[in-house]
C-alpha positions in Angstrom: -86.6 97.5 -69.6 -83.1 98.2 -67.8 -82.8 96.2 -64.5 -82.7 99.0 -61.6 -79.1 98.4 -59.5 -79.5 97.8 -56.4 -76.7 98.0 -53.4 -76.4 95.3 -51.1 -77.5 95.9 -47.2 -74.5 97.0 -45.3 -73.1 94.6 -43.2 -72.2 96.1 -39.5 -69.1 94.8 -38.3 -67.8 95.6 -34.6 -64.5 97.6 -34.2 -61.9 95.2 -32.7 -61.4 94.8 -29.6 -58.6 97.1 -27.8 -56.4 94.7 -25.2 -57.2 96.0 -21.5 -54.2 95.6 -19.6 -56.2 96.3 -16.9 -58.5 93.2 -16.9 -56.0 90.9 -16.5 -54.7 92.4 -13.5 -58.6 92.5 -12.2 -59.0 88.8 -13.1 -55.5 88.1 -11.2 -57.0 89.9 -8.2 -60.1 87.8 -8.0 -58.7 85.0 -9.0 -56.0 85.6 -5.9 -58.8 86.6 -3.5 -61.0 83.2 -4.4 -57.8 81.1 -3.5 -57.6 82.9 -0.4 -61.5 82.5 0.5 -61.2 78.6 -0.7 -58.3 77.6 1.4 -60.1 76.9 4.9 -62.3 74.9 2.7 -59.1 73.1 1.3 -57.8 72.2 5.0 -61.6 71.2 6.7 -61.9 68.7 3.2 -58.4 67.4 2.8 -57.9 67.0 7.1 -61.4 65.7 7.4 -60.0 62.9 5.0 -56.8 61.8 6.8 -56.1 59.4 9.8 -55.2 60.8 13.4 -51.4 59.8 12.7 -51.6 62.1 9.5 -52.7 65.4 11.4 -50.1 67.6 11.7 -49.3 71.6 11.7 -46.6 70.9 9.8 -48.1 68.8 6.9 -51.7 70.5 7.1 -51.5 71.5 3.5 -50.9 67.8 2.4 -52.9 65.4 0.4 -53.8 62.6 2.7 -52.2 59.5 1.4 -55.2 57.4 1.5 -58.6 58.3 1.2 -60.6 57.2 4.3 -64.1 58.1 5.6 -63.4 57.1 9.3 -63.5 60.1 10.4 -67.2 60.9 8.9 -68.0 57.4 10.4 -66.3 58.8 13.8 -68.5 62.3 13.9 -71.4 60.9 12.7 -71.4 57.7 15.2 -69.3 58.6 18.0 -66.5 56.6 19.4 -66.1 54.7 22.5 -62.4 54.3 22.5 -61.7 57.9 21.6 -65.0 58.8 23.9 -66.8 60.9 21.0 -70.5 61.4 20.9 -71.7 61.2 17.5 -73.4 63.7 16.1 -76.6 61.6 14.4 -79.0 62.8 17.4 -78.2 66.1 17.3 -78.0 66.3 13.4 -82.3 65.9 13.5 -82.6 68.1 16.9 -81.3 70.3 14.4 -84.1 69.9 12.0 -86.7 69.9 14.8 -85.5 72.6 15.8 -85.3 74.9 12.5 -88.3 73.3 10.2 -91.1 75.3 13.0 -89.0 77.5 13.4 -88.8 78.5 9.8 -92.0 77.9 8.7 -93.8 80.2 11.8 -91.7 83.3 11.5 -92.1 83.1 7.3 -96.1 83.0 7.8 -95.9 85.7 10.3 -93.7 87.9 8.6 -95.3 87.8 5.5 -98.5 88.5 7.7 -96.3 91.5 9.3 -95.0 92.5 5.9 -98.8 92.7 4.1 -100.4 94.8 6.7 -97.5 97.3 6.5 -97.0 97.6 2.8 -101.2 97.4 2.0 -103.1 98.2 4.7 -102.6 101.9 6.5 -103.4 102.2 10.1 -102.7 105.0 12.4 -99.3 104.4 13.9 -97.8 101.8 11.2 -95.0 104.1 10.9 -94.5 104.2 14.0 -94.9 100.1 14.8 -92.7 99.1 11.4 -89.2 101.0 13.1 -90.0 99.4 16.1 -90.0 96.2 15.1 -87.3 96.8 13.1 -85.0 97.4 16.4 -85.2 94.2 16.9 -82.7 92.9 14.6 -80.1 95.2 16.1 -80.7 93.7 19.9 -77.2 91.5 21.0 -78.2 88.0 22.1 -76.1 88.8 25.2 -78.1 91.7 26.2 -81.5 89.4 26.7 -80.1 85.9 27.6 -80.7 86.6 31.7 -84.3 87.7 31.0 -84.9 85.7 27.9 -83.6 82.5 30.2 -86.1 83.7 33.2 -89.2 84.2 31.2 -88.6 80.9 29.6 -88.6 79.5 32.8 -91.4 81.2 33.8 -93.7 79.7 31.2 -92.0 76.1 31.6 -90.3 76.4 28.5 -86.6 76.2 29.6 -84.7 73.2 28.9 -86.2 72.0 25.4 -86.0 72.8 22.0 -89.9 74.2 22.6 -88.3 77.2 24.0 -85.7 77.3 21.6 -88.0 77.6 19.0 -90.2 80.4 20.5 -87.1 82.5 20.7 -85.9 82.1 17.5 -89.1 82.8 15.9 -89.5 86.1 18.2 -85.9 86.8 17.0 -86.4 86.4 13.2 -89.6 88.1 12.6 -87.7 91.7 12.4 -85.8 90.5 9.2 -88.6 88.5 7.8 -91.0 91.2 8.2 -88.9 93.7 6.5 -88.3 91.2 3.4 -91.8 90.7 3.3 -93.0 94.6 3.5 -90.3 95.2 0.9 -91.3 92.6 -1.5 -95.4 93.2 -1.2 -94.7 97.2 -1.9 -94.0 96.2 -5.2 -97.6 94.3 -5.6 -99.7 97.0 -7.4 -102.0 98.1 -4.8 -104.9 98.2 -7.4 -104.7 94.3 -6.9 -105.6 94.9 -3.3 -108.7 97.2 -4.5 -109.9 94.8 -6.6 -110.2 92.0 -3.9 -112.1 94.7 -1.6 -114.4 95.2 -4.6 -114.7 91.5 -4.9 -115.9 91.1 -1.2 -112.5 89.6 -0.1 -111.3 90.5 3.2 -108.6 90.8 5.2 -107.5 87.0 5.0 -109.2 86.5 1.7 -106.8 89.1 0.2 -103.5 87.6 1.5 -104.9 83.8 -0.1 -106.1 84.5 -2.7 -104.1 87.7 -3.9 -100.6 88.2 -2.2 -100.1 84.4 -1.0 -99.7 83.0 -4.4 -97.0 85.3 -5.5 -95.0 85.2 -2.4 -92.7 82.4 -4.0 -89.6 84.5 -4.5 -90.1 86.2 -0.7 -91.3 82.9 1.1 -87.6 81.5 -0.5 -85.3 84.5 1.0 -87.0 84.4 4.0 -86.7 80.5 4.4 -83.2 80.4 3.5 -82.7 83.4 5.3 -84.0 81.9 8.7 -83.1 78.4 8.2 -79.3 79.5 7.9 -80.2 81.5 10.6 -81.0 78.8 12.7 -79.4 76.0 11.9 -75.8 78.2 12.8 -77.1 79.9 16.1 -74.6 78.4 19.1 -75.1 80.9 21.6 -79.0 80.4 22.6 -78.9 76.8 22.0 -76.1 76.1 24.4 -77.8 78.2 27.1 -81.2 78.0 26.6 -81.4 74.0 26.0 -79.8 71.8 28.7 -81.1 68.1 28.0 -77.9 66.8 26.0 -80.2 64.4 23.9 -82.2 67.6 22.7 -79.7 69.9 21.9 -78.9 70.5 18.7 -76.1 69.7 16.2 -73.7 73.2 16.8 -73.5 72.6 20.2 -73.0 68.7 19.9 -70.2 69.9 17.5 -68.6 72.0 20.2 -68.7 68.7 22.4 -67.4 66.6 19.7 -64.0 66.2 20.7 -62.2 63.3 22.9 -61.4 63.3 26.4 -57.9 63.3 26.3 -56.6 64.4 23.2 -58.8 66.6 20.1 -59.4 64.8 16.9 -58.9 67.4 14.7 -60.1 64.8 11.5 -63.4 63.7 13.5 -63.8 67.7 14.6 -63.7 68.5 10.4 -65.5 65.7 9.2 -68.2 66.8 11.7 -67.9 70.6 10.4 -69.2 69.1 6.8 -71.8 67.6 8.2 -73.1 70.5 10.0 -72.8 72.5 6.9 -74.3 70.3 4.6 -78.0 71.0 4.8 -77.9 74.8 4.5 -75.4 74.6 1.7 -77.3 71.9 -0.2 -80.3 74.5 0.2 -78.5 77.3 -1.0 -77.1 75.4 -4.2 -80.3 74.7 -5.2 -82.3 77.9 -4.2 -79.7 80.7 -5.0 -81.0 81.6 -8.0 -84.7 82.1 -6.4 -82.6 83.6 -3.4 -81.3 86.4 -5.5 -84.3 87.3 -7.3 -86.3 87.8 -4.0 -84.1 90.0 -2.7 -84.4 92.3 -5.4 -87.9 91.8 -5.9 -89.7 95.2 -4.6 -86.6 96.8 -5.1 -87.3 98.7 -8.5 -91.0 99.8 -9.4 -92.8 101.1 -12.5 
């Protein structure tokens, strides 16, 4: 019995690869336009790193010829000789200020964002633009009112106050994060809680609450940036020095003769730090919220 021939599988191999002249002149491009966006951060790093004597127009682009951290020391302490007020106070005003103000508008927004995306009411689509006009509302246009009512209600002065506004101003953006993200929940998950005897708060616990991770992140990083940056309100709204928080005290962190322009950059990194760290390590989550309600079926 004759052995029956067979032919060996054919083995795909891809066509080579054509050279692009016109990547490398896109990789040039970006490569140009990320030196470009890097080099403030070159200057604050390298001038936050150098003595007083070594600060110069001239010589900004330099190396500093010894690597020091007295300017850190300078920002973060405060100087007597050089009359600097350190920036340690106002570094956790900053976190008193943001961690309320943060966690309230993220559980009211994702309150705001569940009864628009799952529960119908006469009027929602009316209510949802409304609130929505509040993200396009100038700071400037309310700060005379904004600064009366507060007084009003004994709430000018402190970080209290502070708080309530920033709240009031971030639920626009959290709610609509949050109504976009729970449109994508199937709505038969809803139902099925109904069925279950669930109500309205039994729902949002049990059902929507535990996969709100990716939205709760956006919205936190979202608002904490938010907060943490904000100059305008917390200059006007707050005038005990030893509550303000840190972007103000950065404003005031310069000497009263002459500007330390080391101490001023060393206490720019400082301020940054805390929503940068939260950013490297929540990007990836940050991302994935965002486009999370974005594509259905």
């Amino acid at each position: 019995m004759s052995a029956i021939a067979t032919n060996p599988p054919a083995v795909y191999t891809a066509p080579p690869r054509r050279f692009n002249p016109w990547r490398i002149v896109i990789y040039a491009v970006l490569l140009m336009f990320t030196v470009f966006y890097l080099l403030p951060v070159y200057i604050l790093v390298t001038t936050s790193l150098k003595a007083y004597t070594e600060v110069n127009l001239s010589h900004m682009w330099t190396l500093p010829t010894g690597f020091s951290l007295d300017s850190f020391r300078d920002a973060w302490f405060g100087s007597e000789s050089q009359s600097i007020t350190g920036l340690a106070g106002s570094f956790f005003n900053s976190f008193e200020l943001v961690i309320p103000a943060t966690l309230i508008t993220a559980i009211i927004g994702s309150l705001n964002g569940y009864v628009l995306a799952k529960w119908q009411f006469p009027g929602a689509n009316i209510i949802f633009p409304l609130i929505l006009y509040g993200m396009f509302i100038p700071y400037q246009a309310i700060l005379i009112p904004l600064t009366r009512t507060l007084s009003a209600i004994h709430l000018y002065g402190n970080l209290y106050g502070l708080i309530l506004t920033h709240v009031i101003y971030g639920l626009p953006i959290c709610t609509l994060i949050f109504r976009n993200y729970y449109a994508g929940v199937p709505t038969e998950l809803v139902e099925a809680g109904r069925i279950d005897g669930a109500g309205f708060f039994g729902i949002y616990r049990h059902i929507l609450f535990p996969i709100s991770v990716p939205g709760f992140i956006v919205v936190l990083i979202w608002q904490f940036t938010a907060v943490w940056n904000e100059f305008l309100f917390a200059i006007n709204l707050v005038s005990n020095p030893s509550s303000q928080p840190i972007t103000v005290a950065l404003q005031n962190l310069a000497g009263s003769y002459s500007v330390q322009w080391n101490v001023q950059m060393a206490g720019a990194i400082i301020a940054a730090l805390p929503p940068l760290i939260l950013y490297i390590f929540l990007s990836r989550y940050f991302v994935r919220g965002l486009l999370a309600g974005s594509v259905k079926g």
